[in-house]
C-alpha positions as CSV (number, residue, x, y, z in Angstrom):
1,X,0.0,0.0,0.0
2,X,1.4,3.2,-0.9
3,X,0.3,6.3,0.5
4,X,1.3,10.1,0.3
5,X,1.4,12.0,3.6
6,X,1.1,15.8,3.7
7,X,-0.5,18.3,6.0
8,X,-0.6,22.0,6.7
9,X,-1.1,23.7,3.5
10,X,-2.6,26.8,5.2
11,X,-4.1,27.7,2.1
12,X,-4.9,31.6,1.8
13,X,-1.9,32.6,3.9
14,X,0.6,35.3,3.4
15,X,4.0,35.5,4.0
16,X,4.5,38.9,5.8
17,X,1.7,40.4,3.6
18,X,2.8,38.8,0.7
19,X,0.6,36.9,-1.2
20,X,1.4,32.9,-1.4
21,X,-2.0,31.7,-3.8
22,X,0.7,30.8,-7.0
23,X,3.2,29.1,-4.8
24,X,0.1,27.0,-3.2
25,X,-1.2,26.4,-6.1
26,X,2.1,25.2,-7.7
27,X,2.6,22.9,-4.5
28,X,-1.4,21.6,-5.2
29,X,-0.4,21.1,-9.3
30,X,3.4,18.9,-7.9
31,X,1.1,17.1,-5.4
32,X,-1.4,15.9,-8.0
33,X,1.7,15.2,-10.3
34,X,3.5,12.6,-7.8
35,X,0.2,10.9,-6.9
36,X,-0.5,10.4,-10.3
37,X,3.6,9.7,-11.2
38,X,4.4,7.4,-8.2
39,X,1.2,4.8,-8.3
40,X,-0.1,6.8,-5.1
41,X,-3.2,4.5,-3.2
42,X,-4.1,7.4,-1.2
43,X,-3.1,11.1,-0.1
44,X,-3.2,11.7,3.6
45,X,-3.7,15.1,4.8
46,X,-2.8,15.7,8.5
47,X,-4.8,19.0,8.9
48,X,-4.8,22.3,8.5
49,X,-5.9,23.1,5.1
50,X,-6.6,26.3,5.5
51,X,-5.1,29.2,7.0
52,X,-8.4,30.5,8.9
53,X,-11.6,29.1,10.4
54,X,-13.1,31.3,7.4
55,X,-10.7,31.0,4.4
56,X,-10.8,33.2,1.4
57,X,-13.1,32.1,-1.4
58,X,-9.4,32.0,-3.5
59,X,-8.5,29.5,-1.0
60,X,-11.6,27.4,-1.4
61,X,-11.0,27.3,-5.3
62,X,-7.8,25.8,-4.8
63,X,-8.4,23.1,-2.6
64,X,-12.0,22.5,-5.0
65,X,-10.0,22.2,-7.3
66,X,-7.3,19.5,-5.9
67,X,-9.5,17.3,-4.9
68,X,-11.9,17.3,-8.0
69,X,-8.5,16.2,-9.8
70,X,-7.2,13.7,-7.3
71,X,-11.1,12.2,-7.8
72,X,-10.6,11.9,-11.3
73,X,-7.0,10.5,-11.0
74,X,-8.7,7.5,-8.4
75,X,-6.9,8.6,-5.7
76,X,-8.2,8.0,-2.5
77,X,-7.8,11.0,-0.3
78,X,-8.8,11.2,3.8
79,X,-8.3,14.5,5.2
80,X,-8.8,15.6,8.7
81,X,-9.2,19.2,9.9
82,X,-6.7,21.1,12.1
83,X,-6.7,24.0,14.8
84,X,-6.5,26.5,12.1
85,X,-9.6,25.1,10.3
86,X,-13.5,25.2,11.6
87,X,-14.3,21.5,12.0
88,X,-17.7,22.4,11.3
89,X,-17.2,23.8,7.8
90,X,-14.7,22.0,6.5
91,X,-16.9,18.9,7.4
92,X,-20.1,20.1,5.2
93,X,-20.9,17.4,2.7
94,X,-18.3,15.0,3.7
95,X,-20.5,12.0,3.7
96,X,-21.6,12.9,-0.4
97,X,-17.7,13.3,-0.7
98,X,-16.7,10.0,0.5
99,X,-18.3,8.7,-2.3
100,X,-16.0,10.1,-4.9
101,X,-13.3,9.1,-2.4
102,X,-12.7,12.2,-0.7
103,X,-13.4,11.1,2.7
104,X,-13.3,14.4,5.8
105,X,-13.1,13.6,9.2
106,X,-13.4,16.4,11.4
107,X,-16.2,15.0,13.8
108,X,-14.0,14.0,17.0
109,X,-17.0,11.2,17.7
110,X,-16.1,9.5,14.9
111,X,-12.3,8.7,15.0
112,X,-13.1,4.9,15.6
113,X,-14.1,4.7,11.9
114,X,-11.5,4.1,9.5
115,X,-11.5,4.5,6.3
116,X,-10.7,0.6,4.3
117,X,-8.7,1.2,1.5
118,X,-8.4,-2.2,-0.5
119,X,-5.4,-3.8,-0.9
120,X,-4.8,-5.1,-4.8
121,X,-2.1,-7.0,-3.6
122,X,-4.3,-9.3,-1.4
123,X,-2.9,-8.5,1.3
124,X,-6.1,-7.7,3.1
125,X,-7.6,-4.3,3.6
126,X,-5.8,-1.3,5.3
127,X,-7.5,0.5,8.1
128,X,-7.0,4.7,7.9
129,X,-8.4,6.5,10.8
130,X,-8.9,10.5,11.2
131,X,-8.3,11.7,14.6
132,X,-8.5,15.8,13.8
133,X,-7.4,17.9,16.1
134,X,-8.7,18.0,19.6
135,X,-9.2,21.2,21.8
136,X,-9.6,19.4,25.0
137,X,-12.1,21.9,26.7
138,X,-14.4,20.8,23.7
139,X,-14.0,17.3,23.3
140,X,-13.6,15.7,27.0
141,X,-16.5,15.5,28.2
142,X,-17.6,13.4,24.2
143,X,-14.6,11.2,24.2
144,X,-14.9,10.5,27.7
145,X,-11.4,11.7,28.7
146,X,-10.4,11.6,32.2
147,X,-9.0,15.1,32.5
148,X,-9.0,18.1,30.0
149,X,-5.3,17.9,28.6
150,X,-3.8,17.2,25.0
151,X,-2.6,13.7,26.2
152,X,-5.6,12.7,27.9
153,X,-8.2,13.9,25.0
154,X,-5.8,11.9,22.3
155,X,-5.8,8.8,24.5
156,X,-9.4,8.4,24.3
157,X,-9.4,8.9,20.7
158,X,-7.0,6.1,20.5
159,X,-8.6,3.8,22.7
160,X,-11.8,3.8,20.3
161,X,-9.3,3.6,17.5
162,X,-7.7,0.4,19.6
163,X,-11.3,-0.8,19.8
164,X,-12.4,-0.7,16.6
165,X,-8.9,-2.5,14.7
166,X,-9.2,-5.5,17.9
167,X,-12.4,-6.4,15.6
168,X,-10.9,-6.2,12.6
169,X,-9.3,-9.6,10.7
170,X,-6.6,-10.7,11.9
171,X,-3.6,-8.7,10.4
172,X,-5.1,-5.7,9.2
173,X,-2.9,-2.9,8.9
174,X,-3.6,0.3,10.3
175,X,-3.1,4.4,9.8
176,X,-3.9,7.5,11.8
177,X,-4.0,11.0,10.9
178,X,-3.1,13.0,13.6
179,X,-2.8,17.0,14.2
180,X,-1.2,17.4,17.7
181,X,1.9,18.5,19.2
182,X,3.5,15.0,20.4
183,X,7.0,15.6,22.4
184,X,10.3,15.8,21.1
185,X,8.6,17.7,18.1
186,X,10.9,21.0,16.7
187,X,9.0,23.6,16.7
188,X,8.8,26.9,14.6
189,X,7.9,30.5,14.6
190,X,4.7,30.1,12.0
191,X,2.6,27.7,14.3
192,X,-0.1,28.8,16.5
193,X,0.4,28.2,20.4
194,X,-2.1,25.3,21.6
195,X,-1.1,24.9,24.7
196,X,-3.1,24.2,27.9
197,X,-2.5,24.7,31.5
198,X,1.3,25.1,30.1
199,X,1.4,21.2,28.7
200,X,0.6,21.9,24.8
201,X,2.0,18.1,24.1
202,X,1.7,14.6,23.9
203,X,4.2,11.4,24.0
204,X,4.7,9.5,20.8
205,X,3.4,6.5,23.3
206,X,-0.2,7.9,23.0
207,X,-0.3,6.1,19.2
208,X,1.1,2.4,20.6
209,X,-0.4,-0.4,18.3
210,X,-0.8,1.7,14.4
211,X,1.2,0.6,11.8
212,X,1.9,4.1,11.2
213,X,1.3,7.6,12.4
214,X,1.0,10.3,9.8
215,X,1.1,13.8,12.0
216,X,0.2,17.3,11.2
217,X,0.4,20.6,13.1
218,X,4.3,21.5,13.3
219,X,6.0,22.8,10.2
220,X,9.3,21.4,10.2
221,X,9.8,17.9,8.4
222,X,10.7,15.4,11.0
223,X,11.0,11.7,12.3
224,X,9.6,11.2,15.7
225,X,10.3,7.8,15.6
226,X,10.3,5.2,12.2
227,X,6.2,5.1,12.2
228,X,5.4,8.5,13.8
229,X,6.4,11.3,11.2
230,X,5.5,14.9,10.6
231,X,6.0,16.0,7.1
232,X,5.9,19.2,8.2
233,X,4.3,22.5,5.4
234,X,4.9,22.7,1.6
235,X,5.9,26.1,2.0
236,X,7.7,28.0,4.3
237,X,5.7,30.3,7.2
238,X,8.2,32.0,8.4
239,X,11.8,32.9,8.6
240,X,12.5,30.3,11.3
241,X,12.3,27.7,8.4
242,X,15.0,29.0,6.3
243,X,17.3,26.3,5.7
244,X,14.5,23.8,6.7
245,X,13.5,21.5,2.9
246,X,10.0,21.1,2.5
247,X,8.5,17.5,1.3
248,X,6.4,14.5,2.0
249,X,6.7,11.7,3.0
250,X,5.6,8.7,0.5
251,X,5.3,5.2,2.4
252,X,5.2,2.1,1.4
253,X,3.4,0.0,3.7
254,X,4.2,-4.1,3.7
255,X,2.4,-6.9,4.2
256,X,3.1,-6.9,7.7
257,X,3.2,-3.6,8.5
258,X,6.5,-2.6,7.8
259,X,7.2,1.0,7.0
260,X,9.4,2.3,4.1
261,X,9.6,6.1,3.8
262,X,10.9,8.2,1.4
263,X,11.4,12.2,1.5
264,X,9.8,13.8,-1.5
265,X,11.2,17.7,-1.9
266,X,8.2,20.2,-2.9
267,X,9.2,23.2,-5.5
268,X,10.6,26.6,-3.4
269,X,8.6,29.3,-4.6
270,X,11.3,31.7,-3.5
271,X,14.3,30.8,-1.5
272,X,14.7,32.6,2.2
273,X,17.5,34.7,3.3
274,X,18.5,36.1,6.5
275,X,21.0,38.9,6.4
276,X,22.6,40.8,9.4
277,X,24.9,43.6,9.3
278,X,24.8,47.5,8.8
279,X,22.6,48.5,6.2
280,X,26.2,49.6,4.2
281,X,27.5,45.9,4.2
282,X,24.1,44.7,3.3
283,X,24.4,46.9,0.4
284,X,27.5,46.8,-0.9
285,X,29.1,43.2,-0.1
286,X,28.8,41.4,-2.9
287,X,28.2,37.9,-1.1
288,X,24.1,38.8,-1.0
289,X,24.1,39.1,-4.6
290,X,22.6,35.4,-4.7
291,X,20.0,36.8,-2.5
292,X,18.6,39.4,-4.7
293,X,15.4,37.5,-5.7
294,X,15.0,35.8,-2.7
295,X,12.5,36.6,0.4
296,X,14.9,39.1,3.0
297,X,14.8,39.5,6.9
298,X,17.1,42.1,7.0
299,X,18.4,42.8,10.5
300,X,20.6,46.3,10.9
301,X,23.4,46.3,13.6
302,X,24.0,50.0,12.9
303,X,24.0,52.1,16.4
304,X,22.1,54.5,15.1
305,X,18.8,53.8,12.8
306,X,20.1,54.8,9.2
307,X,17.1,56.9,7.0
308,X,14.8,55.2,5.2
309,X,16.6,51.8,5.2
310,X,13.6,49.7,3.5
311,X,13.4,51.6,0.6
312,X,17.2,51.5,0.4
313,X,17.1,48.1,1.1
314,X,14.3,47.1,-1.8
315,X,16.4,48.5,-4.2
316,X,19.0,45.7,-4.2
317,X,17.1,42.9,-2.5
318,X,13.0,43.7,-4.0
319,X,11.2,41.0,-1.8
320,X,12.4,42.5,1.3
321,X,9.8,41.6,3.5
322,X,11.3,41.8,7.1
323,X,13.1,44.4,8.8
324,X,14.7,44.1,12.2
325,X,17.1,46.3,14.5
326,X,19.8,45.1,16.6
327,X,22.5,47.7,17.3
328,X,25.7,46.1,18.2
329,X,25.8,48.0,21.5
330,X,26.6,46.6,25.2
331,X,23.2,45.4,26.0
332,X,21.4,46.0,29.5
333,X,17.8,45.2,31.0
334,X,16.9,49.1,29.7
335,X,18.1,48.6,26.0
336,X,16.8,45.3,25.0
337,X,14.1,45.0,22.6
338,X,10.7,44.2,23.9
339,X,10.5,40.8,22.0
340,X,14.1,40.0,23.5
341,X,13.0,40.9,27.0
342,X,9.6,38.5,26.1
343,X,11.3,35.7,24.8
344,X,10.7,32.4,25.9
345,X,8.1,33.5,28.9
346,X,4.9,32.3,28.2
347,X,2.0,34.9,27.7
348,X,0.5,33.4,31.0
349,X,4.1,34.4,32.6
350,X,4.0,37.7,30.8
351,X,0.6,39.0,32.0
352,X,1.2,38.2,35.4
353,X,4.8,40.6,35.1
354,X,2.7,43.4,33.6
355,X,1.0,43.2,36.8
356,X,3.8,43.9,38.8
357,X,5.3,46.2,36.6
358,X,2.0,48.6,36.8
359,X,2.1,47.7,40.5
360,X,5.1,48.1,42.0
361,X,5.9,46.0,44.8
362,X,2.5,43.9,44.3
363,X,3.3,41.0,42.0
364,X,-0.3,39.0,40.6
365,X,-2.1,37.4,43.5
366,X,-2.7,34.1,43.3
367,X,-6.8,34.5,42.5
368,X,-5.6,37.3,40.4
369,X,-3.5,34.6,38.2
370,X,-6.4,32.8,38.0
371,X,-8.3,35.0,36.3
372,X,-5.4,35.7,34.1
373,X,-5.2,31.7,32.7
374,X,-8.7,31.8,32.5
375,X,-9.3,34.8,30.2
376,X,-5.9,33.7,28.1
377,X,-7.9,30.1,28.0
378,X,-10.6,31.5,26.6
379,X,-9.3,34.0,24.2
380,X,-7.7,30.6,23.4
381,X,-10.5,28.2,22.6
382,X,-12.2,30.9,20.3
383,X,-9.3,31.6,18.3
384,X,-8.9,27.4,17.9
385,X,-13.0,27.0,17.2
386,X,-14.3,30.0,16.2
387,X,-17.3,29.0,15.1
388,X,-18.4,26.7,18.5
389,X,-19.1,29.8,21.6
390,X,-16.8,29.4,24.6
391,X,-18.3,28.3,27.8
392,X,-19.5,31.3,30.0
393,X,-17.1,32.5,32.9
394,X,-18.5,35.6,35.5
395,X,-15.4,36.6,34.7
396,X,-15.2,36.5,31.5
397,X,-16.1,39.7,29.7
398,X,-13.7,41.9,31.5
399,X,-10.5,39.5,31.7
400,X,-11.0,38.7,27.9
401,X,-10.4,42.0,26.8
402,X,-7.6,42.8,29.1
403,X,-6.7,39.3,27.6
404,X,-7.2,40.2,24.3
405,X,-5.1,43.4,24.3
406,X,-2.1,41.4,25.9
407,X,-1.9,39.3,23.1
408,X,-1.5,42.2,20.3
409,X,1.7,43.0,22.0
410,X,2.7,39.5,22.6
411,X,2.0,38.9,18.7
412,X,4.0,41.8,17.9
413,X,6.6,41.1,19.9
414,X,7.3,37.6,18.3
């Protein structure tokens, strides 16, 4: 069985305002190729296909479009949806879609039902199950998890998926889709923070008894172990992933289960470049010249912030995107940058120093910390489902827009 895993296409996003539709659409056109080139059974998408709970009708096109081709091709393709999607409307019409072999599984409820893909080989049938992704506060109480964290919700999920292959024949091999954060993952600057009560991940343990494990939600190309993979975006989100290949994995799955994998490189759209120095180096030394038609995060280590250093900059690299400013000065607490000073604190950690910082000598009580994870959780939830309401708090209204306004400066900051 041969199978094609992808995941996170983000369709509709931008890179720092800049408009990605080509590139995705090239990635859709060289995913359609290879299924069609390398004998593909079926594609597996690990989630987040679009950017947005509410994608741009460009973005629907494209991905209307894919799949009417894969259809035609006879390419099975099972999908599941991811934090960034609404569950809810990428799920409309998935039973009529199955049909034409375009089978959605966003309805936690229903991860104990795989898709069977037949095996020509007669090597019996090969069970694929969707587990999409799971925002414990929502799904808990449904899956009958014990507690509301990101190892506890996927457990469940598994158990039923455990339930349902122990009634299967003898031998049958078996798949999950997946959209989590499972530990030991590398993470990058373009995902979006899922984290509860500060544990945003799960062990690779939670998947124990699949044949394989085909993972969405980070964006970095990666082996967890030889059956639990992330294949990471088609595109790069962020500077972070310069250097980083993008792919997918294509694996042949034996008789018995074994696992074969190989990497399959996507097309770059534009290569990334990260260039530091004073905006006269940039300029001048002729080593960037290979960078001119690439994407640029220019950072400037001049002491003092030269005049109008983008436009300057845009005349020998034109896809500057990014412009950063680190003077090579001694550094103290008073002269580092805001997103220095924030990194690697939590935004939990970072509303509660704001507190003492406005209240000198008064750090966050411990009630008033409360109140603090609360409104972050539920600023939170409804980013992750914005289409299902959050549950009410007497809190609420009040710490969610203090909440709210945090997080514009934490967004920044990053």
């Amino acid at each position: 069985m041969r199978l094609l895993h992808t995941s996170d296409w983000h369709l509709g996003r931008s890179f720092h305002r800049a408009s990605l539709l080509d590139a995705q659409r090239a990635f859709l056109d060289h995913l359609v190729a290879t299924a069609q080139e390398r004998a593909v059974d079926a594609v597996l998408v690990a989630g987040d296909i679009y950017d947005r709970a509410v994608p741009s009708l460009a973005a629907v096109e494209m991905f209307d479009h894919a799949l009417h081709r894969l259809a035609e091709g006879g390419i099975t393709t099972v999908m599941i949806s991811g934090n960034h999607d609404s569950a809810r409307r990428l799920g409309v019409g998935s039973k009529l879609m199955g049909r034409a072999g375009v089978h959605l599984r966003t309805d936690p409820e229903e991860c104990g039902t795989p898709v069977l893909l037949p095996d020509g080989e007669g090597h019996g049938e090969v069970a694929v199950y969707g587990v999409p992704y799971l925002e414990p506060s929502l799904v808990r109480h449904a899956l009958g998890a014990g507690t509301g964290s990101h190892t506890a919700v996927l457990g469940a999920a598994m158990d039923r998926v455990r339930a349902d292959l122990a009634t299967r024949p003898p031998g049958t091999r078996s798949v999950v889709l997946a959209h989590a954060f499972v530990t030991g993952g590398e993470v990058s600057d373009s995902e979006r923070d899922i984290t509860v009560g500060g544990v945003a991940s799960a062990p690779a343990s939670v998947f124990d008894g699949v044949d394989y494990v085909a993972l969405g939600h980070l964006h970095n190309c990666q082996t967890l172990t030889e059956r639990v993979r992330y294949c990471g975006t088609p595109i790069a989100y962020s500077f972070s992933e310069a250097g980083h290949p993008k792919s997918m994995w294509l694996i042949d799955l034996g008789p018995g289960g074994e696992v074969t994998a190989e990497r399959l490189h996507c097309p770059v759209p534009r290569p990334l470049a990260r260039l530091r120095g004073s905006l006269e180096e940039l300029l001048e030394d002729p080593a960037h010249e290979r960078h001119t038609d690439s994407w640029v995060e220019a950072t400037l280590t001049d002491a003092a912030r030269p005049h109008e250093p983008m436009a300057r900059l845009a005349e020998r690299f034109p896809h500057t995107v990014s412009l950063v400013f680190a003077p090579e000065r001694e550094e103290t607490d008073d002269t580092r940058s805001y997103a220095v000073r924030l990194k690697g604190r939590t935004d939990r950690q970072i509303a509660e120093d704001f507190v003492g910082h406005v209240r000198p000598g008064r750090a966050a009580a411990p009630e008033e910390r409360a109140m603090l994870g609360q409104a972050l959780e539920a600023v939170r939830v409804a980013e992750s489902e914005q289409d299902a309401p959050a549950a009410p708090s007497r809190t609420a209204p009040a710490a969610r827009s203090a909440a709210s306004g945090h997080r514009t400066g934490a967004e920044e900051a990053r």
